[in-house]
N, C-alpha and C positions, 0 to 999 in steps of 0.2 A: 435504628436497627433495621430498620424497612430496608435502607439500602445496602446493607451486605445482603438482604434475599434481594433485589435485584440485581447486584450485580453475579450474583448466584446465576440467576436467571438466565442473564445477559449469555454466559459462560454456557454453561447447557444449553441451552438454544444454540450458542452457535457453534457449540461440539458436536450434536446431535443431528445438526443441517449437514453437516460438512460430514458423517459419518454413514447418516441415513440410510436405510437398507431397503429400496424397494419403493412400493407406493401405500403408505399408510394411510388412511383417511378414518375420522369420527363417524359417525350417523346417528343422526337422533332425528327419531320422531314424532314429531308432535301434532295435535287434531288444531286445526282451524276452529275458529268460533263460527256459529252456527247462524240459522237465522233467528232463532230464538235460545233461549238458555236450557229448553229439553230436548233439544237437538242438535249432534255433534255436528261440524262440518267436518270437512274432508281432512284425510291425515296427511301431512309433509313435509316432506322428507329433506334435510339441509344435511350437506356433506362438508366435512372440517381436512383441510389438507394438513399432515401434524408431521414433522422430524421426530423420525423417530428409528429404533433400531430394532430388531426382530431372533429372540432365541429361540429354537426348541428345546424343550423341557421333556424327560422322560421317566425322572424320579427324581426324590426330592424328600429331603427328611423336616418333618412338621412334629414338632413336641418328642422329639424322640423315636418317632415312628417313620418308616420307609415309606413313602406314598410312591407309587409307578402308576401314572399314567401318561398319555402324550399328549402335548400341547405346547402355546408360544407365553414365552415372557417379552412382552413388548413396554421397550422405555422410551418415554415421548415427554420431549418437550412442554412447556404451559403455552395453551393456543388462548385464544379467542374467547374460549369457550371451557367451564367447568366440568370434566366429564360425570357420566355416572354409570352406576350398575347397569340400566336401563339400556343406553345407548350402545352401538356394537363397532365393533372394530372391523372396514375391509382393508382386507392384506392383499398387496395386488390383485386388487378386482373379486376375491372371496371376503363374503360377509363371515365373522368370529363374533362368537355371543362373550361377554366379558363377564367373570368366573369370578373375579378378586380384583379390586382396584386400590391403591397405595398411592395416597402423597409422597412424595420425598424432598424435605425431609417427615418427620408424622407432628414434629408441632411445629408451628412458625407458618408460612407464607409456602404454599408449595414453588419447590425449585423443579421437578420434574416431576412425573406421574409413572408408575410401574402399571402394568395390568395384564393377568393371565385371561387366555383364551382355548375353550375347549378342543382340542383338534379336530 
């Protein structure tokens, strides 16, 4: 089974390169270890370069209800790297805090990553 999510993958990725909108990149980061274990070292910063495509969003029906606000739906490729809540999205050169993040597909082996971004 593994290998229909990779060739899922395979597919996405290289729809998603070849579509790509702009200059997407991950951020996360993380503290260095210290010189001892009650003190952090310094935090550092690793930048992920990701294919991916960029919507704005301005409303949006959630359980039935009309939600209006503005913001992007960003669909990205599986990198390197597992994203999370934590880590933030820059969109051409602006940093985007990450609001909702979704596997796709929600069970199996993710084939691509969905993630909203505050405006």
């Amino acid at each position: 089974m593994s290998s229909f999510y990779d060739e899922m993958r395979e597919f996405a990725t290289e729809m998603l390169g070849e579509f790509k909108q702009g200059a997407v990149k991950l951020k996360r980061v993380t503290t260095a270890p210290g010189p001892n274990e009650w003190t952090p070292g310094p935090e550092v910063e690793t930048l992920y370069d990701l294919s991916a495509t960029v919507r704005r969003i301005h409303q949006r029906y959630e359980g039935g209800v009309l939600i209006v606000e503005t913001g992007d739906q960003v669909l990205f490729a599986v990198s390197s790297v597992t994203p999370a809540l934590t880590d933030t999205l820059v969109i051409d050169g602006r940093e985007r805090a990450i609001t909702n993040l979704t596997p796709i597909p929600a069970a199996g082996e993710p084939v691509v990553w969905k993630a909203w971004c505050a405006a």
